[in-house]
Each structure stands twice: as C-alpha cells, then as structure tokens.
C-alpha positions in Angstrom: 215.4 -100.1 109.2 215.5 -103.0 106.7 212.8 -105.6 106.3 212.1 -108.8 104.1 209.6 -109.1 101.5 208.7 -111.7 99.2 208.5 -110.8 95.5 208.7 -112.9 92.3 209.2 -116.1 94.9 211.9 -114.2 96.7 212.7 -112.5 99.3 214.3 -109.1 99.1 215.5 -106.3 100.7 214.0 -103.3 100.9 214.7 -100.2 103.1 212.0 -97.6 104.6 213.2 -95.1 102.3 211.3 -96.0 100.2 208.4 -94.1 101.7 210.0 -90.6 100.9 208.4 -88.0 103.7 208.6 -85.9 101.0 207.0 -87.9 98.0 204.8 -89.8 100.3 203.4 -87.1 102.9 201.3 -85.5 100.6 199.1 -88.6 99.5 198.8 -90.1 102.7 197.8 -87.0 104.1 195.3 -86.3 101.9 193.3 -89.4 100.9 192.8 -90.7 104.6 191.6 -87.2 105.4 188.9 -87.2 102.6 188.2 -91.1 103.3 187.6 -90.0 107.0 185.3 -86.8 106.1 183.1 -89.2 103.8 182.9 -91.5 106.6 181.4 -89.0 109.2 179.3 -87.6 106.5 177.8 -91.1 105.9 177.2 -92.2 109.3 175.7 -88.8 109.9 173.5 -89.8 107.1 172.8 -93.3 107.9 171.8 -92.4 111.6 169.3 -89.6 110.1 167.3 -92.4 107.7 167.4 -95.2 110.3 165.8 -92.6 113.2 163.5 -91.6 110.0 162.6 -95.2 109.5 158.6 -96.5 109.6 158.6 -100.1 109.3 158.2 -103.3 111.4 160.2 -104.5 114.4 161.9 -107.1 112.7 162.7 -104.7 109.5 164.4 -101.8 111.7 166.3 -104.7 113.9 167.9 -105.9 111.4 168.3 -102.6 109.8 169.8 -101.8 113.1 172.6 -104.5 112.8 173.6 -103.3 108.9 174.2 -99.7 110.6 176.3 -101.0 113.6 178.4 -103.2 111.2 178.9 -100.7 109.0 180.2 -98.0 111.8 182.4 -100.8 113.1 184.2 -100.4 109.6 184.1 -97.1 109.5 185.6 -97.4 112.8 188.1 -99.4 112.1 189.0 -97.7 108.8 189.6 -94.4 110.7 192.0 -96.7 113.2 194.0 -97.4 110.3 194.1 -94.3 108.4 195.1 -92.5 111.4 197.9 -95.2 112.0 199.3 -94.3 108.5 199.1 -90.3 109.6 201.1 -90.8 112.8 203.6 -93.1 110.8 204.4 -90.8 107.9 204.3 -87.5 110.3 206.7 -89.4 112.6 209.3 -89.9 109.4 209.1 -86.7 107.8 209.9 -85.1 111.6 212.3 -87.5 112.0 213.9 -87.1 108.4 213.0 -90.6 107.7 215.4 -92.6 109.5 216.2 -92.6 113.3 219.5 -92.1 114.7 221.3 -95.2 114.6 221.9 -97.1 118.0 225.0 -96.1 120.2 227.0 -99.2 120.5 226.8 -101.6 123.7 229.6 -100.9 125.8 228.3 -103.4 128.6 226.3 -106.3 128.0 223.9 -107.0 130.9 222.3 -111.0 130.9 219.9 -111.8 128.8 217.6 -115.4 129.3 216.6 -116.7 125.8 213.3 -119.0 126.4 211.2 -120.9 124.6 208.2 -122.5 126.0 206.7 -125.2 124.6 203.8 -127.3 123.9 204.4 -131.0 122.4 206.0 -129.0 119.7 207.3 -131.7 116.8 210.9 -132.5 117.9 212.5 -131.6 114.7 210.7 -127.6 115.2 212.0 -127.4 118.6 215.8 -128.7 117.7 216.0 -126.2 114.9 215.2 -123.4 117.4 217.2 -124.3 120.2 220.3 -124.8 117.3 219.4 -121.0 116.1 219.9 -119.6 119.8 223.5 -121.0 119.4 224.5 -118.6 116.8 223.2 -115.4 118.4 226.0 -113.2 118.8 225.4 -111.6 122.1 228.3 -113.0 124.1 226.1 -112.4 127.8 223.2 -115.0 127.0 221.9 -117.7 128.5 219.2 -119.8 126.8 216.8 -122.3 128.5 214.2 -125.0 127.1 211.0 -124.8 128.7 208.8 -127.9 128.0 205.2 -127.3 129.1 204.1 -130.3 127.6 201.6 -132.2 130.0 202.3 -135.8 130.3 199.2 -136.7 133.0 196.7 -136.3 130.6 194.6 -139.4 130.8 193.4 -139.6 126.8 197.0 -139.8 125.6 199.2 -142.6 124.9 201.1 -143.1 128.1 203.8 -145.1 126.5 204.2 -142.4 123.4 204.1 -139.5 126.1 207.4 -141.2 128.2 209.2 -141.9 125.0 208.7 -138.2 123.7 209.9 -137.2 127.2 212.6 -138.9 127.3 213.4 -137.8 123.3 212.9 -134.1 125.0 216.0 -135.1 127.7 218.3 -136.2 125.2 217.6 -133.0 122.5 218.6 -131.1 125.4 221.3 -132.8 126.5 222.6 -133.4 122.8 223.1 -129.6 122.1 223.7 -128.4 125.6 220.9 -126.6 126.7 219.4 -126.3 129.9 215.7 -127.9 130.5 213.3 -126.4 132.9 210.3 -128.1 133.9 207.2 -127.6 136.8 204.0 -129.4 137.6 201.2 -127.7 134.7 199.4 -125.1 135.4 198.4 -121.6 134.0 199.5 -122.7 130.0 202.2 -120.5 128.7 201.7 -117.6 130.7 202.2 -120.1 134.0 205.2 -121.5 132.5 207.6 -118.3 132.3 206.2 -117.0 135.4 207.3 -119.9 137.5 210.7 -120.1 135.5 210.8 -116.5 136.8 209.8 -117.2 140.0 212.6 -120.4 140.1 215.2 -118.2 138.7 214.5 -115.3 141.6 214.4 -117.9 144.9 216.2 -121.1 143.1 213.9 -123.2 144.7 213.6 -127.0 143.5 210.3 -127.8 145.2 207.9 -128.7 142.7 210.8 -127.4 139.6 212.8 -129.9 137.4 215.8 -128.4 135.8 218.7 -130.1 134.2 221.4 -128.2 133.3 222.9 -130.3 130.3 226.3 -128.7 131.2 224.8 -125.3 129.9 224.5 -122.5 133.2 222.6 -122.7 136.3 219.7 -120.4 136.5 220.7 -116.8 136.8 218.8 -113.2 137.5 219.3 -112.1 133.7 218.0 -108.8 133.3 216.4 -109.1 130.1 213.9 -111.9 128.9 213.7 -113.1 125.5 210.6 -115.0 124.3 210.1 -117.2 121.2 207.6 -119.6 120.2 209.3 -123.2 119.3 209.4 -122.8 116.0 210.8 -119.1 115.6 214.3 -118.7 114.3 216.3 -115.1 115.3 218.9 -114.2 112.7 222.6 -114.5 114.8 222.1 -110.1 115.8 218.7 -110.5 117.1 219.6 -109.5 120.6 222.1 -106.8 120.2 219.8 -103.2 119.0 216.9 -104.7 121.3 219.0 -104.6 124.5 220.5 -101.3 123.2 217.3 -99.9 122.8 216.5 -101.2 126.2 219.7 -100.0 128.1 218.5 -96.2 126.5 215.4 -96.3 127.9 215.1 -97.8 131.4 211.1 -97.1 131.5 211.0 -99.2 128.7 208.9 -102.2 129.8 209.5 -104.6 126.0 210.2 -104.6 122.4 208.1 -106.3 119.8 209.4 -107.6 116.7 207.8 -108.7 113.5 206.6 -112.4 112.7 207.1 -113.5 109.3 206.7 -116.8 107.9 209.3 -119.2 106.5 207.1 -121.4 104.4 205.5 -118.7 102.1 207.0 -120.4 98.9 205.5 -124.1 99.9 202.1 -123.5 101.3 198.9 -121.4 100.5 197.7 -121.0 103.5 200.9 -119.9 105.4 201.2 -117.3 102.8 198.4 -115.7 102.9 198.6 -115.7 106.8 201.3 -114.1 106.6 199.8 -111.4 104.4 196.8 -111.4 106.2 199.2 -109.7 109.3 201.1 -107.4 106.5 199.5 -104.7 107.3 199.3 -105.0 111.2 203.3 -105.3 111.3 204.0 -102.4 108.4 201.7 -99.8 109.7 199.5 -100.8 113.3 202.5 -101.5 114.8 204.7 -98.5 113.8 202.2 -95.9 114.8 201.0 -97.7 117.7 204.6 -97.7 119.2 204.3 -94.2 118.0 201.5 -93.5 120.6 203.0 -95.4 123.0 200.7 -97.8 123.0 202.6 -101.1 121.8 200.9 -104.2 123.0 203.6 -107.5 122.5 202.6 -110.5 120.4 203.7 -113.6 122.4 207.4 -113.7 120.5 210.3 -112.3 119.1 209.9 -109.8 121.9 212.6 -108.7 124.7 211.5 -107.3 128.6 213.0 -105.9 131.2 212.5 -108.4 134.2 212.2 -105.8 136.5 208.8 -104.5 134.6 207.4 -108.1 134.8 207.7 -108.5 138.4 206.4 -105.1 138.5 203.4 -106.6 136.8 203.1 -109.8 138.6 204.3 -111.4 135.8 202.3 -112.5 132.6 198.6 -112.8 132.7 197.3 -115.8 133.2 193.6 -115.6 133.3 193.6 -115.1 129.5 194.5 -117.5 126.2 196.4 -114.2 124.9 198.5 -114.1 128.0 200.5 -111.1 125.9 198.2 -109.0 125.3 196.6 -108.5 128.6 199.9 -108.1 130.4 200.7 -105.6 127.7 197.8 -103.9 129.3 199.4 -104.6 133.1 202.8 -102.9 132.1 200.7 -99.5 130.9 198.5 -98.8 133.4 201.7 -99.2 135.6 203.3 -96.5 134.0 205.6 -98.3 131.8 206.0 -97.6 127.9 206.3 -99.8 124.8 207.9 -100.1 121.7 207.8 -101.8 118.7 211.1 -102.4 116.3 210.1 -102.9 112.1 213.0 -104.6 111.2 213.0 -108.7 110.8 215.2 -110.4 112.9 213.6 -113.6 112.9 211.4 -116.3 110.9 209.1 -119.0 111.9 206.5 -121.2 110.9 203.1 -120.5 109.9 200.3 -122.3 109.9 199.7 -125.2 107.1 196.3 -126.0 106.7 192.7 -124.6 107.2 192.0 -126.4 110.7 195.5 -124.9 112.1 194.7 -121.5 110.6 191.5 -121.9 112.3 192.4 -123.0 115.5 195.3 -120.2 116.0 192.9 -117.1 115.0 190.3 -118.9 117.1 192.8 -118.5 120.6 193.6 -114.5 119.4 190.0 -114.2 119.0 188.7 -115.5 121.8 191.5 -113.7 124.2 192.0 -110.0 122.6 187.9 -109.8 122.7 187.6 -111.3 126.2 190.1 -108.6 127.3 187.4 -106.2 126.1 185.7 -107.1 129.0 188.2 -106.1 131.8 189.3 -102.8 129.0 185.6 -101.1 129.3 184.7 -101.1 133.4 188.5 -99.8 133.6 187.8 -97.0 131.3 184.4 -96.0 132.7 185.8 -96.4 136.4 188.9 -94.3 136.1 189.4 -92.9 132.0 192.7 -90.6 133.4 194.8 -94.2 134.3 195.3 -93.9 129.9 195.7 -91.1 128.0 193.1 -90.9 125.4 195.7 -92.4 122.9 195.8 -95.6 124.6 192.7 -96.4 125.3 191.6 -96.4 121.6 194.2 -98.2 120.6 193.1 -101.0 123.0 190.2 -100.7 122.0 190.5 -100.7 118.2 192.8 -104.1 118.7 190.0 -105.8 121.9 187.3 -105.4 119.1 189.0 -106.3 115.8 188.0 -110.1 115.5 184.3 -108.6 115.8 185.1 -108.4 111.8 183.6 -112.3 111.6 179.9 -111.1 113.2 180.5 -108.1 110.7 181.2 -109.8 107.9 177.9 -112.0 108.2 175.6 -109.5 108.5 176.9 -107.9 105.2 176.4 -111.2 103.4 173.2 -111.8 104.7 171.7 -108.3 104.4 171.3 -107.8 100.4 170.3 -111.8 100.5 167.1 -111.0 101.9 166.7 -107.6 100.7 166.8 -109.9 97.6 164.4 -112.7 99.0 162.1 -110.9 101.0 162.2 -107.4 100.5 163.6 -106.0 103.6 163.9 -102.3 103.1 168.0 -101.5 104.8 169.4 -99.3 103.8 171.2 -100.9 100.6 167.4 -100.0 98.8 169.1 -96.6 98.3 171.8 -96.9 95.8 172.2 -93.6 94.6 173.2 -92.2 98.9 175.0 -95.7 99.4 176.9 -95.0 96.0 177.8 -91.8 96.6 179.2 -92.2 100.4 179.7 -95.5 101.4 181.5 -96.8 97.6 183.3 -94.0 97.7 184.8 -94.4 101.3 185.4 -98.3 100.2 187.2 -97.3 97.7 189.4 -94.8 99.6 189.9 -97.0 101.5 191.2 -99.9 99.0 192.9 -97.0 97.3 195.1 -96.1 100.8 195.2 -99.9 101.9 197.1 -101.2 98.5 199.0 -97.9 97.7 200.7 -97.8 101.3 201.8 -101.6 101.3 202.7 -101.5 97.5 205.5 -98.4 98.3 206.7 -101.3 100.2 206.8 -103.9 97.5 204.0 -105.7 98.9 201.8 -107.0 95.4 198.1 -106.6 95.6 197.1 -110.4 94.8 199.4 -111.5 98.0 197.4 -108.7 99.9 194.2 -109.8 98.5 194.9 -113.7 99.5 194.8 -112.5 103.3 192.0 -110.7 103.4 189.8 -113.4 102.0 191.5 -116.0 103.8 190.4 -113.9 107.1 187.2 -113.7 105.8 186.3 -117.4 105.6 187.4 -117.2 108.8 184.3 -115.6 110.1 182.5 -118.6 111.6 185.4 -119.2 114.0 185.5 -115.3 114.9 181.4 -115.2 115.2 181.8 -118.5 117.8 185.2 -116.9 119.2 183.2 -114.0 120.2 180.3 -114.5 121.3 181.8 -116.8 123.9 184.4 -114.5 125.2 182.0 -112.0 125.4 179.8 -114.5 127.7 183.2 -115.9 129.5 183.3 -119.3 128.1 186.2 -120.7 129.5 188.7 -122.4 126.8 191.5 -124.4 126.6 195.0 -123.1 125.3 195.5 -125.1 122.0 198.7 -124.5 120.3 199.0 -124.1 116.3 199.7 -127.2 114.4 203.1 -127.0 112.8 204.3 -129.0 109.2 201.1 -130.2 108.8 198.7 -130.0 105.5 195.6 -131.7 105.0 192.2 -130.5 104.0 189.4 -129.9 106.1 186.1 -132.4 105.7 183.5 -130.4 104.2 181.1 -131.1 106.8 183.3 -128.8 108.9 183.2 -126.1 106.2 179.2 -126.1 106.6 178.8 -122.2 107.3 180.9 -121.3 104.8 179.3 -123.6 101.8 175.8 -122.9 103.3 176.3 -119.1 102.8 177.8 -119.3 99.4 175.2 -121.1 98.2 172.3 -118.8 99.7 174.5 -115.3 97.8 174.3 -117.6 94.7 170.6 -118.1 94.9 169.8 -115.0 95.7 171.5 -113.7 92.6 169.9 -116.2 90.3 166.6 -115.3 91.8 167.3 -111.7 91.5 167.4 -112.2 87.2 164.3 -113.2 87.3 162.7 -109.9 89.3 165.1 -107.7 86.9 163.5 -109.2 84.6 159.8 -109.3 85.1 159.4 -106.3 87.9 159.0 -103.2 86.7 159.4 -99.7 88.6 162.8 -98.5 90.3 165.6 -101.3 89.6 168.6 -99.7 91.2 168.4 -101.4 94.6 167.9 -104.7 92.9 171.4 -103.7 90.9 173.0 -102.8 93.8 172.3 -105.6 95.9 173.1 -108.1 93.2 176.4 -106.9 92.9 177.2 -106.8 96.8 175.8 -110.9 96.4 178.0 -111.8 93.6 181.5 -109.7 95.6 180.3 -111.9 98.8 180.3 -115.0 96.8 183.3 -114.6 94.8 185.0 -114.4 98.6 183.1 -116.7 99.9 184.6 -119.5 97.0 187.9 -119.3 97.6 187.0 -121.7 100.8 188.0 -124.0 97.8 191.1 -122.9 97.0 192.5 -122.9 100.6 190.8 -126.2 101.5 193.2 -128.0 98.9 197.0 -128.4 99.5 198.8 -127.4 96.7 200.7 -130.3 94.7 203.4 -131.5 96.6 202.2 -130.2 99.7 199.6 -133.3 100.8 201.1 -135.4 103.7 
C-alpha cells in the first residue's frame, strides 16, 4: 500500500514497509502494554482516594468531574493503543503486505455521484472534470445538486442565475444532472437518486441527461464530496476488492487535503485526522468494524437497499448507516492507500462549523448505540460495539478538555483539594501514562514520516475547538435538532474576537492563576508541591490555549 505525505513542503511517497513487523512489533507491543497497566493502576488509585474523600458537596462534585475526565482519556488512550496492537499483529501475520488484487476480468457498473450544496462553481467543475479521467471503462457519473433555491432569505435573482450556471456546467462537460424537491440533506439526496434510478420514475425528479447515459441499476455506488478529486485508478482495486467479497457492504478511503502548502488551518486539519486515517482506521477495518466517512467511499447497492438506504435522521448520515449495514450482517473495510485529494477547510469559522456537524451527529448516534446494546448486546460482537462506542463519544474531548483547564485554576484560586494536590501519586501514574502515551502517539506516526510539529498543529487546533464540541454535545445529547451546514470552501478570513470569547476568556483566567500562584510560592510556607504542579498544568493549558492567535490570522497571501 502506498500513501502521500507531506515533508519539507512536499509530498512524497512512502510505502508501509516501513513499519517492519519485525523491527516495529517489539516496541509497539511493549510500550502500549506498560501505558495500559499504568492506566488501570491509576484509575484503580484514583477511585480508592475519591471514595476516601471527606470534604464538601461542591469539593467532591467537582472532584467527581476531574476523575470522569480523566478515565475518558484513559479510555480513549487504551482505544488507540489497542488500535496500534491489532494493526502491527495484523502485518507481522500477514508478512507486512497483503496479497495483491487478482485483476478484473469483468467490470460490473459503477454510479460516480456527487451531491452538492451551493458548492462554488469552480470546486464543483474541477470535480466533475476529475471523474472524466477515471480509468474504469463501465462508469457512469451523475451531478447531484441539492442546492435549495425556495429559501425565502436568499437572493431570488442570484439563486436562478447560479441555477442556470449549474445547467450549463453540466451541459458543458457532458454530465448528467439529477435533481428532486429538498428534503432529508444529503442523505435524502442519494436515497431518492437511488430510488429514481430503481423505478425511473419522473414525478417529482428533474434529470437532464447532457448527452451523458440515462439512469442505470449500477451495482456499485461511488460517493464524493464536491470538492474531492480521485486520482484516474480510483475505482479499479475498490470494485476488485468488492467483486472478492460479496458480503462486503463499502470501502472507505482516506481524505487528505490539497491545500496543506497555502493555508494553516487546512493543514493542521489535516493532521488533526493523521492519526484516525493511519492507525483507527486500519485496525478498525481489522475488527470489522469500519464505519464510512461521507466520501471517497464505494457500496454495494444491494447492501443500501438492504438498509433502507442512508440515514437520514442524523447530520452524519454516514456514520449511522455504517451502523445499519452491521447490525444487518454486513462487513466493512477500510483501504490506506490515497486515491484522492480535496479541500479542507480555510479559516477558523469553516473549521468550526465542519467539526461542529461531526460532533453533533457521531455523539447523537450515542443515543440510539446505548438502548441497542443494553436491549440485545449479542446483535455486535463485543469488538464492535466498543469501537462504536469509542468513535459516538470522541468529540466529548471539548467537555474534557475544560474541566482540565479549569481544575488546577481553582485549585489555584480557591483551594479546591482534587486530586492534582497530590503531586508525588499524580507524578508517578498519570505523567507517566501521558508520556507513554506521547511517546507511542509521535513514534508510530513518525515511522511514517509524519514530523512532530505538523502533529502537534492538529491537536491544538482541536483543542481550541472545545467550545464548539462542549455546545455540540450537550445538545445532541438533549436532541436539539440542527441544520445540515456544509463546510465553507476557498475561503480565509479571521474570526471577530467577540466570537473567540471562550477561548480568550479561559486563557486569560490560566494566566492569572499562574501570576497569582508566584505570589503564594512565595509567601506560603508548608508543602509547595501541589502549588508546582498545578502551575505547570496552567502554563501547558495556556500555551495551547494561545495559539487561538496563530490560527485566527491568515497567513500572508492567504487574506481574501
């Protein structure tokens, strides 16, 4: 399997053999198994003191919340390692490499779709141009604008003219255009293409063929967003993958980003999702337990209408049919090789608004994934169900991340005796499983040529993020109803400050706190180590919690 990644400016290839089963094994083996001892050791720990704990209501509820954020890491940490476990036990069973793909000696139809929201004309013609070069000879590719045009606040006269720029795009480069009265965002949109293409009706459909095909029964389905481009062999090893496994319900692909050399915050998106595509992915396909990610992925039509189609009831309309195919009895898979690029997001406010719509729809799936599993636990194997629930409660790393900031600020303030009072325990089990952890994290993605400042972008650039993930939440854990709102595209502009509030507010209290802090070190006298210790979790939390001011400015050349 080959894969891009950026280094020096560039990208480069760089094979998987570069994680050696035989060089690589005993490392990963060992340092997620000592991470994971220390982290049952600590929590074992941690429990015994909190149940031990004699202090007010207020002192052990918030003492309460340190320990349930900290075994959500813990958790999550043992997700990963394991991940990592599977993925190098797989390779060194497999000798590192699977067997290549017989050749296609048929090739059944395939529907290339793209479904789009008001998408920038110029994104959408770059995609449709890309489907043109695929070499799979049995395709047939279709436009499907989902853009609503009876909205009452937009510009009636803009909306016709952009319709009628739609028409001729498709017309221009000969691709078919499907269209249908709104309903149900994307998830709507390809299930009533689906359900045109199975009974050809026209009542209520709009299709122009542009001299392109009529609609056809394909027996694959290919989804991209509008502005992902497939390299020209995209289709061939997915369908041959496909044709070998008939149980096989989809595919998923990787996403990575075209503009990582012009934009800031599109590259350390991208790196933010590094390690999900690297490792999650691998050893969740591995477990059969694969959820797809809204493009670059191939299905089997027959599993879809098996299914009902995609889910519509939720903004993440992927990953809860993901959840349809597998209690259904259908498998997943995931391929790590990079067969297409797109577009990430540009600027703060679209960073913001796309995590917001994965937040909001892989927690509220959380709330379908738990009655299931306490009604009837045997429709999953065991497998499964953590995986979904290790991805359903991920984004709960924004309500995490808050109470770790706020916790040593008013240990500082107020004397509120958590658990970080203890320095020489918290040293001694928690550091240490941090560091493990940092240790695993940057060693894994750097056999992969992966540098630890790119690395180090995304994960503060998800957690400035945590305001929209606290918000994102809370309400779809209370079934606030939202609005599908697609991810701005060429755009970069800063945020107003105002909007930043949470953010600058926290910073500032983390700063105070540590100013305040001198002055105790100074004057106080007895047992200083808990003062130490919080101090320097303040000054880590603030050094994160500034870089809101390096992503909030486009870099030169980039302002619009």
């Amino acid at each position: 399997m080959e894969v891009l990644t950026k280094q020096k400016g560039k990208y480069l290839k760089r094979s998987n053999k570069s994680d050696n089963p035989s060089t690589s094994f005993p490392v990963l083996a060992v340092l997620p198994v000592i991470a994971m001892g220390v982290a049952v050791s600590y929590l074992t720990f941690r429990i015994g003191i909190f149940l031990a704990m004699d202090y007010l209501w207020y002192e052990k509820t918030i003492a309460l919340l340190l320990l349930l954020a900290e075994t959500f890491i813990l958790f999550h940490g043992m997700g990963y390692f394991l991940e990592i476990l599977h993925v190098v036990m797989r390779r060194r069973s497999l000798a590192a490499e699977e067997p290549p793909l017989p050749p296609l000696v048929e090739y059944p139809p395939v529907a290339i779709i793209v479904s789009s929201f008001k998408e920038p004309l110029e994104v959408i013609e770059a995609t449709l141009v890309s489907f043109h070069n695929l070499t799979y000879p049995n395709k047939h590719i279709y436009f499907l604008d989902d853009t609503r045009y009876d909205l009452s606040g937009d510009d009636a006269a803009r909306m016709v003219a952009y319709r009628n720029d739609v028409d001729a795009l498709c017309e221009r480069i000969g691709i078919p255009l499907f269209r249908r009265k709104w309903r149900g965002a994307k998830a709507g949109m390809i299930n009533d293409f689906l359900a045109f293409t199975e009974s050809q009706r026209m009542e209520g459909f709009e299709f122009q063929s542009h001299g392109g095909t009529s609609p056809t029964r394909d027996k694959y389905i290919i989804v991209f967003d509008a502005d992902q481009n497939p390299f020209p062999r995209f289709v061939e090893p997915l369908v041959a993958r496909m044709e070998q496994m008939p149980r096989l319900a989809f595919i998923q692909t990787p996403q990575y980003y075209t503009n990582f050399e012009t934009n800031r915050i599109a590259r350390a998106s991208g790196f933010q999702q590094t390690v999900f595509y690297e490792y999650i992915c691998e050893g969740k396909s591995a477990r059969d337990a694969m959820f797809c990610c809204g493009t670059n992925v191939i299905f089997r039509r027959e599993a879809l209408l098996d299914v009902g189609g995609f889910d519509e009831t939720s903004v993440t309309e992927d990953f809860a049919t993901s959840l349809k195919f597998h209690l259904r009895g259908w498998h997943s898979a995931y391929r790590n090789e990079v067969l297409a690029f797109g577009m990430g997001p540009e600027d703060l406010g679209g960073f913001f608004k796309q995590q917001f719509r994965w937040a909001r729809g892989t927690v509220g799936l959380l709330r379908g994934i738990i009655p299931l599993l306490l009604r009837n636990p045997r429709r999953l194997s065991a497998a499964k169900w953590w995986e979904y629930l290790l991805s359903s409660t991920f984004y709960f790393i924004g309500p995490v991340f808050l109470i770790l900031v706020l916790c040593p600020i008013l240990y500082l303030f107020f004397d509120v005796p958590l658990f970080l009072a203890k320095p020489e325990v918290y040293l001694l089990f928690f550091l240490t499983y941090f560091v493990l952890t940092l240790s695993t994290f940057y060693w894994t993605l750097g056999k992969r040529g992966y540098r630890s400042r790119d690395l180090l972008l995304g994960q503060f650039l998800m957690s400035i993020t945590f305001p929209v993930y606290v918000k994102a939440s809370f309400s779809a854990l209370l079934g606030v109803r939202s609005a599908f709102v697609i991810t701005p595209k060429g755009t970069s502009q800063a945020l107003p400050w105002k909007d930043l509030w949470a953010q600058l507010a926290l910073l500032c209290l983390t700063i105070s706190a540590a100013a305040w802090v001198v002055n105790r070190l100074i004057f106080e006298t007895g047992g200083k180590g808990g003062l130490v210790t919080n101090i320097i979790w303040c000054l880590y939390h603030a050094m994160i919690l500034s870089t809101v001011f390096y992503f909030n400015q486009p870099e030169e050349g980039e302002k619009r």
